[in-house]
N, C-alpha and C positions, 0 to 999 in steps of 0.2 A: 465345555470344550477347554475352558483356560483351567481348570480344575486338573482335567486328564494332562493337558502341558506339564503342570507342577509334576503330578506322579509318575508321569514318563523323566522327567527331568533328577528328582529325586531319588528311582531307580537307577538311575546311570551314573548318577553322584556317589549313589553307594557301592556300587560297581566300581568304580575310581580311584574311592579312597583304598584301596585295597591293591593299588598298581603305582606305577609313576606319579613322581610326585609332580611334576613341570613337562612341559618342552618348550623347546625354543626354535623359532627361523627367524633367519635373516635376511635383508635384503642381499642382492648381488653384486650389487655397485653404485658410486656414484652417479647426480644425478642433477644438472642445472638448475636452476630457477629460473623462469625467466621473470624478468624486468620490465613487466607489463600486467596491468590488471586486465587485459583482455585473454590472459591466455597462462591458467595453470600447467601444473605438471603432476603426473601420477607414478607414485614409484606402487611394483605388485611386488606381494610374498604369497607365494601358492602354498596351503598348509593341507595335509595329507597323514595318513597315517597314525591317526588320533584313536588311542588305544580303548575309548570309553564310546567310540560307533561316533558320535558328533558332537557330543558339548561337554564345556568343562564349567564349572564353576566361577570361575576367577582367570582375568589377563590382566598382563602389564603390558604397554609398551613404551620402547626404550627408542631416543634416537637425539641425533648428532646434528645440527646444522652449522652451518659457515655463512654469515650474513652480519653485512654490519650494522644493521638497524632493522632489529627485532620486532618491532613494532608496528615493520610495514607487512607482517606475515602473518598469513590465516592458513590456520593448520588444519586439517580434518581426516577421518578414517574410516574408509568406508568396507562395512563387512562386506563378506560374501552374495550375492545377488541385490547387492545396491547399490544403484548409479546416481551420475548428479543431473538432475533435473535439464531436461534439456540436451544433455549428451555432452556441452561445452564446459570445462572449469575455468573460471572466470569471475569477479569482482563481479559485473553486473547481476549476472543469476547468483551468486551469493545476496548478494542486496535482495533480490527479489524473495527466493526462498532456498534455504538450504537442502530444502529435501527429503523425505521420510527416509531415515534409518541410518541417515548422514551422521557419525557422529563427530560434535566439535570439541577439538583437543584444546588450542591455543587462539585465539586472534586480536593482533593488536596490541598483546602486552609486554613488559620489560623496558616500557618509554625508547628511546634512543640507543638501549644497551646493545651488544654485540654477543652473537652466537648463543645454540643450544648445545651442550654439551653434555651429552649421559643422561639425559631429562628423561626421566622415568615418570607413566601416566600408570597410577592407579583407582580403584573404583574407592568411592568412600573415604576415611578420615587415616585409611593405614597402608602399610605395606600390605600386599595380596601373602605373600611366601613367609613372612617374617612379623610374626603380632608385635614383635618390641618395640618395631620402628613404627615412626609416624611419618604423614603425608599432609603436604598443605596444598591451599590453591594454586594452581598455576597464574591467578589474577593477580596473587601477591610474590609472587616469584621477581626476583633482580636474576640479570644476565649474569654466567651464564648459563643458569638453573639447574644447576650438576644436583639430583638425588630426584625425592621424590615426591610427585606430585600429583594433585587432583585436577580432572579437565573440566573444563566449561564444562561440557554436557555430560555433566559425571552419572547422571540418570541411567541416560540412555546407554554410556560406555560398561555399567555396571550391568546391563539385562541383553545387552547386542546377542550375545553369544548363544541365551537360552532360546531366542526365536530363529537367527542366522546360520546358527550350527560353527563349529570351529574348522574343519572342514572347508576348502573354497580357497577363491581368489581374496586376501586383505587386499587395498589398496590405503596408500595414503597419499593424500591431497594436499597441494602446497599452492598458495596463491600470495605474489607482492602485489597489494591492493598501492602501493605508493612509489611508481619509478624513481630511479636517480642511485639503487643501489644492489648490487648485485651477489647471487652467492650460492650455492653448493648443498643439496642435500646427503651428507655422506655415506650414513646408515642409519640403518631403522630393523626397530627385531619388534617381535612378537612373542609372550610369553604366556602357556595355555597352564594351569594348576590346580592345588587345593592345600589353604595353610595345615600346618602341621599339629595343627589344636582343632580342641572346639572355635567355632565359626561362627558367630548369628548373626539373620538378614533375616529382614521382613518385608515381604513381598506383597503388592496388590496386582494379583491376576486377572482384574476387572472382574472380581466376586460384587461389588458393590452394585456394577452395571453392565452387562452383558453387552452395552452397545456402547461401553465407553472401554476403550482398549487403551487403559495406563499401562499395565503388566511392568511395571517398575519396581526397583528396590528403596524403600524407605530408610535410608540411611543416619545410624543414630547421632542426634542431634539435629536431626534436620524435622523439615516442617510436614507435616501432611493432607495434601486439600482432596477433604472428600466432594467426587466428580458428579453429585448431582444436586439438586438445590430440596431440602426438606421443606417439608410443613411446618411453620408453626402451633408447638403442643402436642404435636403428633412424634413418635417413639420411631427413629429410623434406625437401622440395623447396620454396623458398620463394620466391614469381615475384613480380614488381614491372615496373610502365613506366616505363620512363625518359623523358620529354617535353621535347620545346622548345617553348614556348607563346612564344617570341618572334616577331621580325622578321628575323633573320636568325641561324646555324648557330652553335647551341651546342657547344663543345670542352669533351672531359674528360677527367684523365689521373690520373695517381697513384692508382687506388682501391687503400685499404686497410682490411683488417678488424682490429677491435685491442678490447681486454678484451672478451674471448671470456670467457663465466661458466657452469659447467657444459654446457659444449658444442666442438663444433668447428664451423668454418664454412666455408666458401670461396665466392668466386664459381664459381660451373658455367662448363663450356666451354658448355654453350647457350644462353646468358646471358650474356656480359662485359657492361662498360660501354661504351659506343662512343666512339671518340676523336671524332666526331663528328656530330653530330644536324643536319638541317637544318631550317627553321621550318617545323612542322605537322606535323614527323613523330616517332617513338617508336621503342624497342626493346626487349626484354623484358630485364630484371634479375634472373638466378635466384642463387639463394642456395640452396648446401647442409649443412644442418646435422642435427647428428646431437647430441641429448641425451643425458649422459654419466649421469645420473641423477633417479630422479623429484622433482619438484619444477619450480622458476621456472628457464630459462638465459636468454641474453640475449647480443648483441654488439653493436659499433659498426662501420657503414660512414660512411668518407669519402672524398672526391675533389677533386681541385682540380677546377673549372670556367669556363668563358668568361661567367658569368651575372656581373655587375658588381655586386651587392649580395648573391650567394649563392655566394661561393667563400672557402675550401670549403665544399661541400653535407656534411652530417654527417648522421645518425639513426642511432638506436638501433633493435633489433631485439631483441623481448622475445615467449617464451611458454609455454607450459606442457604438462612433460612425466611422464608416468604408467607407474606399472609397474598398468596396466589390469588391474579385477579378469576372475577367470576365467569371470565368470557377469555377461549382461546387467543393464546397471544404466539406465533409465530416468528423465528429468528433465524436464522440461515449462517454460517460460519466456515470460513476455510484458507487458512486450514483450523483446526478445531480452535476456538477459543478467540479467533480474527473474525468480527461481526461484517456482514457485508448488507449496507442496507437497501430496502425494496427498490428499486427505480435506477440502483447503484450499478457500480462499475466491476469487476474481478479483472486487477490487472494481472497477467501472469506472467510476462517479462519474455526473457530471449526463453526461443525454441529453436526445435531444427524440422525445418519441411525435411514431410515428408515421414517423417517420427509418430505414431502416435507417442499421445500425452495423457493419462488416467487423472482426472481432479477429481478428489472426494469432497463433497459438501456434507457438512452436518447441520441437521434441522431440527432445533431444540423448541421444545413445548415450555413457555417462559409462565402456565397457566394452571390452577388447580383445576381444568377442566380437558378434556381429552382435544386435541389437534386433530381434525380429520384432512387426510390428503384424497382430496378424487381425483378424479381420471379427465385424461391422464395426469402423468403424476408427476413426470419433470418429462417436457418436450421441446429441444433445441429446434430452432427457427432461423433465419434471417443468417444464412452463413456467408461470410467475406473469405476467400480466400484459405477455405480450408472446409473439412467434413466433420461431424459432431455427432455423434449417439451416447444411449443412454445403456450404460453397461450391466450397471446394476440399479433398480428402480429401490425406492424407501417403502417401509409397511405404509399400509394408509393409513395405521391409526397409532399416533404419539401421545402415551401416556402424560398426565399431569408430571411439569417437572423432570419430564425422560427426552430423551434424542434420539435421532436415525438419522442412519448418513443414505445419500443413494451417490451412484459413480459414472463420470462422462469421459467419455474419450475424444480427445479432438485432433484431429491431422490435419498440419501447415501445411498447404500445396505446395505455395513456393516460396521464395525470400520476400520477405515484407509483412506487414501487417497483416494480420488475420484477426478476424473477431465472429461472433456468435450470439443468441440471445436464448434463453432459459426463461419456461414460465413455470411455476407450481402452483395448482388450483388447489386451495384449501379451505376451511371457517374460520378464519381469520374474519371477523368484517371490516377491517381497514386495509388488510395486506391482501386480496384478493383478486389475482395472483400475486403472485410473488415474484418479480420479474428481476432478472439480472443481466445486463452486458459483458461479457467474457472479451477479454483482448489481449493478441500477446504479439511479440515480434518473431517472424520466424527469420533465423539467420543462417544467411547461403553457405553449408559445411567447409571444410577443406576441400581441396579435391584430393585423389589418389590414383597415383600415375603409377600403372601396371606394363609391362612390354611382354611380347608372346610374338614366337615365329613357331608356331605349330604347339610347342610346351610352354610354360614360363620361360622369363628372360631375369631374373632378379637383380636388383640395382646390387651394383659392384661384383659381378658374379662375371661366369667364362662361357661363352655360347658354342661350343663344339660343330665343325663341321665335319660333315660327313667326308666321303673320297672327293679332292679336289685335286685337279691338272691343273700343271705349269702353262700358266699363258694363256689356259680358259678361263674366258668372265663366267663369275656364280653371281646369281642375282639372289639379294637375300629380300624377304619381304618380313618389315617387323610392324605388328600391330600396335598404335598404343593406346590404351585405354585409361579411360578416366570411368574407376567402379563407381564414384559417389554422385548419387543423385544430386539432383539443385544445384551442383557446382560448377564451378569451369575450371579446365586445366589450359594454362596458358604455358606454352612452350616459348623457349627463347631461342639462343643464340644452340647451334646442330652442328656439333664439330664432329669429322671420320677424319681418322687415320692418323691425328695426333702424333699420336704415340705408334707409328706403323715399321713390322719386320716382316720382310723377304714378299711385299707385297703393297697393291695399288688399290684406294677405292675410292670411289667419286657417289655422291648422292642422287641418284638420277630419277627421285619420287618423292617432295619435300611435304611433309605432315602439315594442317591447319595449325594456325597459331593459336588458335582456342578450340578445345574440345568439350563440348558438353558434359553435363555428368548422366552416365551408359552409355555415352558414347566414343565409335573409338577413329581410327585416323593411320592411316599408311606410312612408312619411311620404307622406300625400299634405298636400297643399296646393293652396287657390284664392285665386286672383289675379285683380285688379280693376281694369282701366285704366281713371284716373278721367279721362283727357283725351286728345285726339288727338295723338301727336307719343312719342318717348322715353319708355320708363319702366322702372326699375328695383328690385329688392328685392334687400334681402341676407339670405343663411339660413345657421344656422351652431348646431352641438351641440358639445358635451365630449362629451370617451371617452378610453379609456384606450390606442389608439394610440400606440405609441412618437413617432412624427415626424408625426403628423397631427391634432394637438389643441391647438385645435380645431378639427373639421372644416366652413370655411366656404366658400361660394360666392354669386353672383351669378345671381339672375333678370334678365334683359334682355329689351328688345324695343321694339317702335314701334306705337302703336294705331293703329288707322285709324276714323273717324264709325261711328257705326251705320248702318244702312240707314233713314230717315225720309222720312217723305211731306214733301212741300212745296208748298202751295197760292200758287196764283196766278190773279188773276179780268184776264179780259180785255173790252174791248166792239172787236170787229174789233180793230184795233192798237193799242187805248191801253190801256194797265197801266191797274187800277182797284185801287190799293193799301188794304187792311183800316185802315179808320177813315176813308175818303180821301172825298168826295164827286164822285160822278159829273155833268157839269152837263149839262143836255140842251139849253140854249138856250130860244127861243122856239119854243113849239107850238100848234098851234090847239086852243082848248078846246073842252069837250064833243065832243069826237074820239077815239075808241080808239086807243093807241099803242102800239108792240107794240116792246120793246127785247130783241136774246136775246146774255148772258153766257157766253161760255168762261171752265168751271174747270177750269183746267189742272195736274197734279201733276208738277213737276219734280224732284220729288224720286227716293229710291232705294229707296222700299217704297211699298207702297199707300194711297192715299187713299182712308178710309173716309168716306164722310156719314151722321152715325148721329142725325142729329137726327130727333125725333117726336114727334107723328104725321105731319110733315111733315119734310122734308129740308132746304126751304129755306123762310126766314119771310119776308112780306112784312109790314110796319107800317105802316099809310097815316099822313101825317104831317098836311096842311093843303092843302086845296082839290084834292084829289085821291081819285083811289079806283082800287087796282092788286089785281093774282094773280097767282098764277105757272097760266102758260098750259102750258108742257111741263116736266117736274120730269127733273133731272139724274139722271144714276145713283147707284146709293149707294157705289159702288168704283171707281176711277179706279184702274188701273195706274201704276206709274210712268214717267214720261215720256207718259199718257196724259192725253185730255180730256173732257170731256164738253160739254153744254150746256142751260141754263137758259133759259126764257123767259118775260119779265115782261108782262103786259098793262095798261097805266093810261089813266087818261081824268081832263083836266084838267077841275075843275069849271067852272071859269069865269076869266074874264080875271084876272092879277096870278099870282104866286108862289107855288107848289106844291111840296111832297117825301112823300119817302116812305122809309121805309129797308128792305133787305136784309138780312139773314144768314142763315147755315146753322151747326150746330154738324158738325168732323172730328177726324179723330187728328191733326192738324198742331198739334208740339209749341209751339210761338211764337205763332200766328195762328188761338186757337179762341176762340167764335166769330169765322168770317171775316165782317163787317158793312160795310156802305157805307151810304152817304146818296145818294137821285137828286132832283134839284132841278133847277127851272126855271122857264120864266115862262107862264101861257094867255095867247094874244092871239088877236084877230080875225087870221088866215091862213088862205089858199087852202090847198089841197092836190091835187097834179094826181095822177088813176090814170086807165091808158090799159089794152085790153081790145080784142082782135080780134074782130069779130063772126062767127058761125058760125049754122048751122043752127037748133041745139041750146043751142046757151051759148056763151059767148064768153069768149075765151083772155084770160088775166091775162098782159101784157106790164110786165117789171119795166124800172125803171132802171138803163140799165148791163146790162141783158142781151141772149137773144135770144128772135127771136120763130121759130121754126121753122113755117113757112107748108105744108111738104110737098111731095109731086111738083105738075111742073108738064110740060107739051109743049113740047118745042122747035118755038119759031115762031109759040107758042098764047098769046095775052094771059090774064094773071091780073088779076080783082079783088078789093084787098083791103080792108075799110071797118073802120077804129078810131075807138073812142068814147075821146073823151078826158073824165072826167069832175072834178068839183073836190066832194072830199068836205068840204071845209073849210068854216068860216064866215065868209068873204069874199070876194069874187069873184076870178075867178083869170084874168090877163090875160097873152095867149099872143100872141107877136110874130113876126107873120108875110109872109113867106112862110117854109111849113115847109122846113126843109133835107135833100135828099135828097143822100146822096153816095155814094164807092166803091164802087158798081155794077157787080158782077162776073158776068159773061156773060149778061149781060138790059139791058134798055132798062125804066126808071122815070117815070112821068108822073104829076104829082097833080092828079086829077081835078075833086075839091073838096075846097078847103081848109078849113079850121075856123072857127069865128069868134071873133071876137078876144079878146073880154071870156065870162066863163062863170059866170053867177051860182051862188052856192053852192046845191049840191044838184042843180046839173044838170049835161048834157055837151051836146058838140058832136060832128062826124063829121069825119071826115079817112078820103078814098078816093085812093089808087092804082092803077095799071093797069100790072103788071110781064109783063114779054114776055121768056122767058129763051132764048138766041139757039142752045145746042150743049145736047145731053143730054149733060149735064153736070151740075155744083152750080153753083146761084150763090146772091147776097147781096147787099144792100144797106143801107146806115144811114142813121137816121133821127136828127133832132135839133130838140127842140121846144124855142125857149126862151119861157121865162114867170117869174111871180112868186114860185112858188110857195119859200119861204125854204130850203130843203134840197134841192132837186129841180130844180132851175135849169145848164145846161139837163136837159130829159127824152131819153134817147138809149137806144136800140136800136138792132139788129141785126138784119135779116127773112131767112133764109137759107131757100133749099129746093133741090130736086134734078130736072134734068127728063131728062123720057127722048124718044125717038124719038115719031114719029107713032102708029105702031103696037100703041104700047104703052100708050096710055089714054087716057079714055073720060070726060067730064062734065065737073063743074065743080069747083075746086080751093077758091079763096078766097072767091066772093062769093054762093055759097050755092046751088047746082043741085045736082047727086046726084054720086054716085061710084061709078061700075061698074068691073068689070073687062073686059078686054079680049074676054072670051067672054061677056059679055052678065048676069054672075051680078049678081044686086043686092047691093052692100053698105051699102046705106043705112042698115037697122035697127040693121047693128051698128057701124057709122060713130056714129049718134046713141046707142047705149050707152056709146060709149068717151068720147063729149065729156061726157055727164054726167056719170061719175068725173074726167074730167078738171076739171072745174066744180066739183063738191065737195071734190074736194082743194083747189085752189085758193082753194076758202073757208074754209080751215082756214090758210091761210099770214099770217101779217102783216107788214107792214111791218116794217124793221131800220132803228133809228134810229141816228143815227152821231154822231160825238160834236159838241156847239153846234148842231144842226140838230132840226128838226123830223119826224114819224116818217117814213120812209123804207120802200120795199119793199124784201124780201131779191135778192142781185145775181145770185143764180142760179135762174132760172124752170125749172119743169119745162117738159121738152119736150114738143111736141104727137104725139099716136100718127101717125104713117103711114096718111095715106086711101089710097092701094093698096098 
């Protein structure tokens, strides 16, 4: 498996060198420290677009800090899919354990000095991009370590990329293990490449031991411990890759082996060194050696090289050989290489309930005899405060000298102690089992304070409302939530309205001061738009959120009017505005006058009229005396009307009022009141009236007179009283005018006379002949004195039919039968009678400056056949 890693990794190399040479990301911005070992900080670079599919060769990173004491700072990098044990960055879990694949850049050094500046971390003894230059440790670095340098964990920063991929979230981790001084991480970059020469690395991809995962780079000058224990005398096989991580074909000659230390060595024939490498390719490097006795041996290889700042490539080769006891000896370790003994403790420091936690143990056979494990094979017991399985179990059978790891998961219930117990039954006969105590602290997360009124609510953000009215309470209901288990979210001090425009709110639902963690808690709140247009509030709590405190936000939104009635009084077309005086002109006194108001509701809710016992009041003021003749409704819809009708009678000649109102919901204009004023005088007043059988048809001004059927060919008589109810005589200018005469012939017979003293009438007869069964029509036009009524004009319209089709007399008063002889006389003179009594319920509509008037729409007369 770690073989196919190299030659996938190899092919991609060589893919590479044949593209870009580098890239670079950066951080986005600055980034505090803080000032406490209980509590790091993580800056991310998200790298993408990596032109070789996922790995490169070789990174630097580059970064800038601001701090006055260098020394109190642990620095670390963590690739893509690896987190810091525990979920917390913090001094305490660094004490305990860094972490698998955590790599450590800096901690603790430059004594006292001040700031990193440009401090460049490369893998090895050089620059990555540049063979000329060189790198030293970052242990030996003075403030404030401007160029380039090698990290603690220069192992591991050297191979991150070939298992993490480049690819991913970097993160870098900053922890002040020592308060009292404070400072700023300002940028930090990431650089992905392959130097511009030949390259060589030597690699162990755990060829030596398939259950020992080094997969590191052996960097020259440096040491190499082979990872399992030999026999003494016995020839063990020690395999290595040779690599060219350059740009073009690394050359290598002269290898030689030299202080050889209790041992012998050679290269293997299956294994030399290659005289030549090309770029992105490898070879295997075996080594035979055979330990001369037990104890440490050790030798050196070296070789000239084509690599321009690594020739010659030198290492040491060191490890440990045993005259192995005769009887299984069993060892337990973890993390690998940290012995944990039988009966003993595994402390594993801060967690977080709630989290699984994966611990790998490794179980080394310390015996030239095979380790048997039975069944079962590791079984967690005795759990405090948490749950524990076993994820990945060990082979049962550990080779002389060889190791296996098996893997446990355990999850914190809640904050506090948790612990567990571990046995493995083996052939050991002294360690049988092999018992261990697991304990660690699990500690209560942050919590995390979310808000939602049906969607998210985000800290510092704008909450939109919907349509809201002026002067309506909205009731808002905000949820708030605490997502983190184990935690509490503790709420403080709930301030609304702060910061409050064109609006009122009060808290009338106040949330728990603590919320569990999933659990969540009410704030409601109502809100009061005081005006139409924009309005806003601001609402905002403490809590004890790490990055969200305090948690504040924006009410917004736009009112719109209430729905209100709105009164408006009319007389036909003229507005009669509330306090306004209506003028009626010159009227004849001692006359009934009859004026009728449209109250009209423009508005956008209902007009009520709640006045009583009456709905609308009349006030007689001086020389007058009025009622209301037909009473409005008491509810007007909006955009609806109704109407009013007043009746007065002038007492006598000179100046006359009287005043109006009603009391309604209309919030500006209650009550709605006017003044009607005007003058009595001696005036005519002309009313004209078709005579009939039975009663005789009210003919209005401005209307029509519907006369009924007539025969084509057959003369009609029609006789109108024109009468003058006024008290002055009413003088009519004649001859009367007939015109537009539509399919009949018009003659007037006898005309009227001229002058008409008060209290009586005159006759006006025509003789209409209408020419096709058909409709016809003609108009009539009286003029006279009368002050508002000048001239008097109607419209006579009727309808005729053929010969055959009727019988008698139409207008001047004979009968009316039907065509088969049936009398309808009787009920001819029933119908004119109601027509007559309604008609005496109608009065005059006075118009505005004028004297009273009749209304302009007459009922129409029934159909005499």
């Amino acid at each position: 498996m770690r073989l196919a890693w190299l030659v996938a990794l190899c092919a991609i190399l060589n893919l590479f060198v044949t593209s870009a040479r580098a890239q670079t990301f950066t951080s986005s911005g600055a980034v505090a420290i803080p000032d406490t070992p209980s509590n790091g900080v993580e800056s991310a670079i998200a790298v993408s677009g990596v032109s070789t599919g996922s790995l490169y060769p070789r990174m630097r990173v580059t970064l800038t800090i601001t701090h006055g004491a260098c020394d109190h700072l642990d620095i670390f990098l963590l690739p893509p899919g690896v987190n810091w044990p525990g979920g917390v960055i913090s001094a305490t879990s660094q004490a305990t354990a860094i972490g698998a694949g955590v790599i450590e850049l800096s901690t603790d050094n430059m004594g006292g000095g001040a700031n990193y500046t440009g401090t460049q971390f490369v893998v090895r003894g050089d620059n990555n991009f540049d063979p000329t230059a060189s790198a030293t440790p970052i242990t030996s670095a003075t403030a404030p370590a401007t160029g380039l340098f090698t990290p603690e964990g220069q192992h591991l920063f050297g191979t991150a990329i070939y298992f993490m991929g480049a690819n991913g979230s970097w993160r870098l981790a900053i922890i002040d293990d020592t308060p009292g001084v404070s400072g700023t991480l300002v940028t930090w970059s990431i650089e992905f490449g392959v130097p511009t020469t030949a390259e060589a690395a030597l690699l162990d991809f755990g060829a030596n031991n398939s259950q020992y995962a080094t997969s590191g780079e052996i960097a020259n000058g440096t040491t190499y411990n082979v990872p399992f224990t030999a026999k003494t005398g016995s020839t063990q096989a020690v395999r290595l890759y040779w690599c060219n991580f350059g740009s073009v074909v690394l050359s290598a000659n002269s290898p030689v082996i030299s202080n050889m230390s209790n041992c012998s060595a050679t290269l293997s024939g299956t294994g030399p060194l290659p005289a030549a490498t090309a770029p992105g390719t490898y070879a295997a490097l075996v080594f035979s050696v055979t330990p001369t006795s037990p104890g440490t041996y050790s030798f050196v290889f070296t070789c000239s090289t084509g690599d321009l700042n690594e020739s010659p490539y030198s290492f040491a080769v060191t490890g440990a050989a045993l005259a192995l006891p005769s009887i299984p000896e069993i060892q337990v370790e973890r993390p690998n290489g940290a012995v944990l003994a039988d009966g003993g403790t595994d402390f594993v420091g801060a967690t977080s309930p709630g989290t699984p936690l994966t611990l790998t143990y490794t179980v080394r056979n310390r015996s030239a005899y095979s380790l048997s494990l039975t069944t079962p094979l590791a079984a967690p017991a005795s759990t405090v405060n948490c749950s524990a399985v076993v994820t990945t179990q060990p082979p049962a059978i550990v080779g002389p000298g060889y190791n296996v790891t098996f893997a446990m998961e355990v999850v914190p219930a809640a904050p506090g102690v948790w612990s567990f117990t571990w046995s493995l039954w083996n052939n050991d006969p002294d360690e049988d089992p092999y018992d261990l105590t697991v304990t660690g602290t699990a500690v209560a997360p942050p919590p995390e304070c979310d808000v939602y009124r049906g969607t998210a609510v985000a800290d510092g953000s704008v909450d939109t409302l919907g349509a809201s009215t002026v002067g309506v309470p909205v009731t808002l209901s905000y949820v708030i939530a605490n997502t983190v288990q184990h935690s509490t979210l503790t709420l403080g001090a709930m301030v609304v309205g702060a910061t409050a425009s064109n609006c009122s709110a009060t808290i009338v639902v106040m949330p728990a001061v603590s919320i569990a963690g999933g659990a969540t808690d009410l704030l409601v709140i109502e809100l009061t738009a005081l005006g139409a247009g924009p309005f806003s509030c601001s609402v905002s709590f403490t809590n004890n959120d790490s990055n969200e405190n305090p948690y504040d936000w924006t009410i917004a939104g736009t009112a719109t009017p209430p729905p209100l009635p709105e009164c408006d009084v009319w007389r036909g077309s003229l507005a009669i505005a509330d306090g306004s005086v209506d003028t009626q002109g010159a009227l004849a006194a001692t006359v009934p006058h009859t004026v009728t108001y449209t109250i009209e509701n423009s508005g956008t809710a209902a007009l009520i009229l709640n006045g009583a016992p009456q709905l609308v009041v009349v006030t007689p003021g001086s020389n007058v005396i009025a009622s209301v003749t037909i009473s409005p409704s008491a509810t007007v819809a909006a955009q609806g009307t109704t109407l009013v009708e007043i009746t007065f009678t002038v007492l006598a000649n000179g100046p006359f009022d009287f005043q109006i109102s009603f009391d309604s919901n209309d919030t500006d204009e209650n009550p709605y009141q006017w003044t009607v004023s005007g003058n009595g005088t001696a005036a005519p007043e002309i009313g004209v009236t078709r005579d009939q059988v039975t009663a005789s048809v009210v003919v209005y001004d401005g209307g029509d007179d519907d006369i009924g059927d007539g025969v084509s060919g057959s003369p009609l008589t029609l006789t109108y009283s024109i009468a003058n109810t006024g008290n002055a005589p009413l003088n009519l200018t004649l001859p009367v005018s007939v015109t537009g005469a539509s399919n009949c012939t018009v003659a007037v017979t006898a005309q009227p006379n001229a002058v008409v003293p008060a209290g009586s009438s005159t006759t006006l007869v025509f003789v209409v002949t209408p020419l096709t069964a058909q409709s016809f029509s003609f108009s009539v036009s009286i003029a006279n004195d009368d002050p508002n009524e000048n001239p008097y004009n109607w419209t006579a319209r009727g309808q005729s039919t053929s010969i055959g089709g009727f019988s008698g007399e139409a207008g001047g008063g004979g009968g009316c039968s039907t065509g088969d002889g049936t009398p309808w006389t009787p009920l001819m003179h029933v119908g004119l009678v109601l027509l007559v009594m309604v008609a005496a319920r109608r009065r005059r509509h006075t118009p505005a400056g004028g004297s009273a008037q009749t209304p302009s729409s007459p009922p129409r007369r029934p159909t005499a056949c």
